[in-house]
N, C-alpha and C positions, 0 to 999 in steps of 0.2 A: 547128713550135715545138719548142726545143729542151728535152731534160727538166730541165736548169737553168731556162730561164726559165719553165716549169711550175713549178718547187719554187719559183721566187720569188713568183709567181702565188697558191701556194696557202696560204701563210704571211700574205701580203698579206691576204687573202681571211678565211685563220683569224682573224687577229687583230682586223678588223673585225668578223666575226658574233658573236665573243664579248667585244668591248665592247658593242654589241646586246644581246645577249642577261644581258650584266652590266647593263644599262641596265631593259632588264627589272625584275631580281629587284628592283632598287633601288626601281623607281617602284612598284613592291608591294609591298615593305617601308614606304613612308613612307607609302602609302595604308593600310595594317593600322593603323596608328599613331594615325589618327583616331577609332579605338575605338568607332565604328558597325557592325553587324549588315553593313550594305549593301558599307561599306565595308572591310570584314574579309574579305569571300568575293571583292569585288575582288581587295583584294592579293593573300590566301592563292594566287586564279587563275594571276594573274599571276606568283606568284615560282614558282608551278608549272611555268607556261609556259614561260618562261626557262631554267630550271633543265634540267625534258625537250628543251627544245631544244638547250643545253648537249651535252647524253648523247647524243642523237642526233646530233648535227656529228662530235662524236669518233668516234661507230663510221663514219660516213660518209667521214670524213677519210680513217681510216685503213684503212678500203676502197678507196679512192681511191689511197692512197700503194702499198696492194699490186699495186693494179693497173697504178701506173707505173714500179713498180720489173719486174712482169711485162712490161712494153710494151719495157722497158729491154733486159731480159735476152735479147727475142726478135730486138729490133734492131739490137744485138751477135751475137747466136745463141748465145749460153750454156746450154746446155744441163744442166750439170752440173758439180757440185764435189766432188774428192774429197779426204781429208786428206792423201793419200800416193799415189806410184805402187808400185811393184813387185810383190807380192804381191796387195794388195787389190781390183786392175782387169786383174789376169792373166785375168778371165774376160772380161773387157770385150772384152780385144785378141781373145784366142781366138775368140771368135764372130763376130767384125766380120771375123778375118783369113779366117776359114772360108767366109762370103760376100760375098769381093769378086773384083771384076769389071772392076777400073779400075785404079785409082792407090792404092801403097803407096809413100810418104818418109818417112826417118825422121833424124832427127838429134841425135847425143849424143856423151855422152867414147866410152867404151868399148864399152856396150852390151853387156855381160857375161852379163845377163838376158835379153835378145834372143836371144844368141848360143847360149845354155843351151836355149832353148824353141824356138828355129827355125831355127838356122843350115842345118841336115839337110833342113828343108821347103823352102826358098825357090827351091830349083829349078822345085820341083811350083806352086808361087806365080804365077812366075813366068811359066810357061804362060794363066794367064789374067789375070793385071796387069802393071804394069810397077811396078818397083820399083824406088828408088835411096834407096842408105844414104850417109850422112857421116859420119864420123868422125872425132875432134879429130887435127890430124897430130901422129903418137907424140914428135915432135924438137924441137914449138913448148914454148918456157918455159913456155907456157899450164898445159901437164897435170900439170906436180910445180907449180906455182902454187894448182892445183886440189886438190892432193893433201894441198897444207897447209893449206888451205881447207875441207877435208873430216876434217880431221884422223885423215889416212893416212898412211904411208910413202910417200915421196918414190920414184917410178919405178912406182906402181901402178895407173893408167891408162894408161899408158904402155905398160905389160906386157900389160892388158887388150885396149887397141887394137892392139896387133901377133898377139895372139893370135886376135884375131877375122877378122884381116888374112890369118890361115897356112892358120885352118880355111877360111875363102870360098874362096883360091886352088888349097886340095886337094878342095875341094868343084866349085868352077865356074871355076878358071881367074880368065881376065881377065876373066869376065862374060859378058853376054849383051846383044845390045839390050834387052832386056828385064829385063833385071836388072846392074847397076852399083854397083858400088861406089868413095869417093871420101874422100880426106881434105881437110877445110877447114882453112886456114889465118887464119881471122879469129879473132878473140875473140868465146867462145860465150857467146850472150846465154842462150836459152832451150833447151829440146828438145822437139822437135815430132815427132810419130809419127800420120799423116795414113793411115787406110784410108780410100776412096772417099771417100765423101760426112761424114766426122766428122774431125776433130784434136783430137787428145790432147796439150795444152801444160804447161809451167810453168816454172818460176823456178829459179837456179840460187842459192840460201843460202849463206852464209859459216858453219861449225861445224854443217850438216846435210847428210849424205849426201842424195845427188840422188833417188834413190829413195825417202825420205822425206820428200817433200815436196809440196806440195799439186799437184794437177792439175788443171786444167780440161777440159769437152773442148766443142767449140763446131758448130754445124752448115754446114754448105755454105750459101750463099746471104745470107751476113752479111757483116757488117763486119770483126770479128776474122778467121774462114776468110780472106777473100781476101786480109788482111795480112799474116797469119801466115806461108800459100803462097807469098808475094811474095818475102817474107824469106827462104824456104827454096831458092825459084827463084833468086834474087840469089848467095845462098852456093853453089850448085851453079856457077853460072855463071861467078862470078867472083872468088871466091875458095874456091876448089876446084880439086884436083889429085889424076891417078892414084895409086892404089896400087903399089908397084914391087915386080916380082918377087922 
């Protein structure tokens, strides 16, 4: 069952038990009325009943709801949300980058922050995962598109991406099996930054620098991961090209 036709389910369901339970208060309300001892402690009962049964549905309910919005989160594999990248999950990446053992991909404009915090490591990285980075190509309209979008100067992803282009090449050459790097020529949807078994996603905003912008990060074994990868696998593959010397 899907978690839509749960929430139509449970709504259906709501709105029954508490005409019930209105049904209740009511027929103990008109029973009190009869202004009898016997029948005063009836209704009084009864609009009790109703009433506690009322309070209890809502906290059950919404036990309920928490627990499908958790069933949700785990079936996607959402694991977290953050309000921004750059700063504020630099410890994230650091400890994730520190033990992994597999697969690092990552895809953005520039990668400026990346390039700042690990351009110098990736070698050493790269000895025990495989890496490959994308880069928006420096020449596509896309990156002073983005630049006005960000509201930058026109040429300043641009600048970033070929700078990041100069240090890899004086760093490692043309790469390694094991380490790659690649310029995409599509239009960049999201930026994905995958150690091993976690991705680190999000949105690319019109009037907000990319680094301040929400992140998500989701687990292996889900629905979003294996999508997201797909995506990343696609752009490597086929709309992706060398970096030139």
């Amino acid at each position: 069952m899907t978690v839509e036709v749960t929430s139509i389910r449970t709504r259906s369901m709501t709105i029954v038990y508490y005409l019930v339970h209105a049904l209740i208060v009511a027929v103990g309300a008109i029973i009190t009325m009869i202004n009898k001892p016997v029948a005063t402690a009836i209704g009084t009962s009864l609009i009790a009943t109703g009433a506690a049964g009322a309070v209890i549905y809502i906290y059950l309910i919404r036990t309920e709801t928490a627990r499908e919005a958790l069933e949700m989160f785990n079936v996607f594999g959402l694991h977290r949300i953050y309000d921004r990248r750059a700063a504020q999950i630099r410890g994230e990446y650091a400890s994730r980058l520190a033990r992994a053992n597999s697969k690092i991909d990552i895809i953005g404009f520039g990668l400026k922050d990346f390039r700042r915090d690990y351009i110098a490591e990736l070698g050493a990285l790269s000895q025990k995962t495989t890496i490959r980075i994308l880069l928006l190509d420096p020449d596509s309209p896309l990156a002073a598109q983005r630049d006005k979008e960000e509201g930058q100067s026109v040429g300043t992803i641009a600048g970033e991406i070929r700078e990041f282009a100069t240090q890899f090449q004086q760093h490692y050459g043309k790469g390694s099996p094991t380490l790659s790097l690649r310029l995409y020529t599509c239009c960049p949807m999201i930026n994905i930054f995958r150690i091993d078994n976690d991705i680190f996603w999000g949105p690319y905003f019109v009037g907000r620098a990319s680094g301040n912008t929400a992140t998500f990060r989701v687990r292996r074994g889900a629905i979003l991961f294996d999508q997201l990868q797909q995506h990343f696998d696609e752009v490597w593959d086929k709309f992706s090209k060398p970096v030139e010397s």
